[in-house]
N, C-alpha and C positions, 0 to 999 in steps of 0.2 A: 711590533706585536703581530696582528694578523697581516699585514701586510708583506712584512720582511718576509714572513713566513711565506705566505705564497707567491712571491718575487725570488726565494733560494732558486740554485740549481735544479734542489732535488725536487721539491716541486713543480717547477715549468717542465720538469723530465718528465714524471708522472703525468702532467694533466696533458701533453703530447704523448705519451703514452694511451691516453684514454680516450684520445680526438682518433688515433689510431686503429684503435678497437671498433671504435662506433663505424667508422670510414669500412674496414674488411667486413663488420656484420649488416651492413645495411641490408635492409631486404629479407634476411635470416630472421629463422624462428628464436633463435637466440637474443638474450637481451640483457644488458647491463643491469646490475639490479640498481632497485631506486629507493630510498625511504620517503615516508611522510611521516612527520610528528603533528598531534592535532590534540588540541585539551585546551581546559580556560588557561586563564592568565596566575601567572605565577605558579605554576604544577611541575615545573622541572624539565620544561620542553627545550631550552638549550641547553643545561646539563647532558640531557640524555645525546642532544647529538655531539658535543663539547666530549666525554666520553666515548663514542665510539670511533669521531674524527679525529681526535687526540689534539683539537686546533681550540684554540679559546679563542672565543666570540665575543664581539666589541658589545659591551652595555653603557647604560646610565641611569645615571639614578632616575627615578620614575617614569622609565619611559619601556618600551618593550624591545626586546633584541630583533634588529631588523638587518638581516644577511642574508641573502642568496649564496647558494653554496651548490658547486658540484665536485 
């Protein structure tokens, strides 16, 4: 699931990709953008990043989604 997913190719490409970016803009006014998702519990707050990362996020029953993501 999320794992495989971020162990493929194409994403160890990408996030070397984006260790790249950070490395040329350091110092630069320029900057990667960032999100924060913030609301009570149970509002939709992994949905909403689970949508725009297109990555599904590990849950369980009664507990809260706990994943660091870049």
């Amino acid at each position: 699931m999320l794992g495989e997913h971020l162990n493929s190719e194409e994403s160890r490409g990408l996030l070397l990709a984006i260790d790249k970016m950070r490395e040329i803009l350091h110092g630069e006014k320029i900057t990667l953008p960032e999100i924060v998702v913030v609301g009570d519990q149970s509002v939709g707050k992994s949905s909403v990043l689970e949508a725009i990362s297109g990555i599904q996020l590990p849950r369980a029953q009664d507990s809260c989604t706990r994943c660091p993501l870049e």
